[in-house]
C-alpha positions, 0 to 999 in steps of 0.5 A, spaced: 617 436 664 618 437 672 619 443 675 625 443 680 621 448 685 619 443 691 626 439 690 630 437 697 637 440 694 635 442 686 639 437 683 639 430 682 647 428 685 645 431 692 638 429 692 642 422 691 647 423 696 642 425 701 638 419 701 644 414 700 647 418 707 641 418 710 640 411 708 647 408 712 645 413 719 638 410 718 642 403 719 647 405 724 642 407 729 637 401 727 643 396 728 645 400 735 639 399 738 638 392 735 645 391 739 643 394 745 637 390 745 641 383 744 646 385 749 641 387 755 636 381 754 632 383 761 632 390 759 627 394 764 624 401 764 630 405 768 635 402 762 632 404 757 631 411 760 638 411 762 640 410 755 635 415 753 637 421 757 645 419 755 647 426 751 650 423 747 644 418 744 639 424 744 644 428 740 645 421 736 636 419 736 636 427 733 640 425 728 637 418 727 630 423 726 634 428 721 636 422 717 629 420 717 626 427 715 631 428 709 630 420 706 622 421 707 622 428 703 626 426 698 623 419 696 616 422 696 618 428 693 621 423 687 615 419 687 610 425 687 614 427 679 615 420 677 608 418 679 603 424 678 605 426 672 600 429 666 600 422 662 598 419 669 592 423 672 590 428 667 591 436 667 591 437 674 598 434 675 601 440 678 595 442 683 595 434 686 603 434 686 603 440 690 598 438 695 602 431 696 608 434 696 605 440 701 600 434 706 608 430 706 612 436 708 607 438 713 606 431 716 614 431 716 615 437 719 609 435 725 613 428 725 620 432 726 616 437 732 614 431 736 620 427 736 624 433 737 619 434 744 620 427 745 627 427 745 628 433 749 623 434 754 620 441 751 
């Protein structure tokens, strides 16, 4: 059985609830800007800074970014004890599950960084 100890929120309900809500502000911003898009066919450079440099799209943009984290973790993580089991590759499940998990975290936590940076300027 797999343990609990790298899961999102530790229980199954929440970690569904987090991917189902991440899933729809995921899909609110993506329609967002697919509006946007359609609705300034000739957008330009100062545009699309002006619509960046809003408060309220870098606070709705950092949303977007926490959506993205959380959905990514909790699907690899899901992947990672459904698919790198003891049946699948053998007696080093817990070793390789755990570095996949640790190299997507990392790589999760970069992503978030830089965005962050990008976002706000820092």
């Amino acid at each position: 059985m797999v343990t609990n100890v790298t899961n999102f929120s530790r229980s199954g309900l929440y970690d569904w609830m987090a991917q189902r809500v991440s899933a729809v502000v995921l899909a609110a911003y993506f329609l967002f800007l697919i509006g946007y898009l359609i609705a300034n066919p000739g957008l330009d450079y100062a545009q699309w800074h002006a619509l960046f440099s809003a408060q309220w799209m870098r606070i709705f943009s950092l949303l977007a970014l926490v959506a993205l984290s959380v959905h990514a973790w909790v699907g690899m993580w899901t992947i990672s004890t459904d698919y790198l089991t003891n049946m699948a590759i053998g007696k080093w499940a817990t070793g390789v599950r755990f570095l996949f998990q640790a190299v997507c975290g990392i790589a999760m936590f970069t992503f978030f960084v830089w965005g962050v940076q990008i976002l706000w300027g820092i």
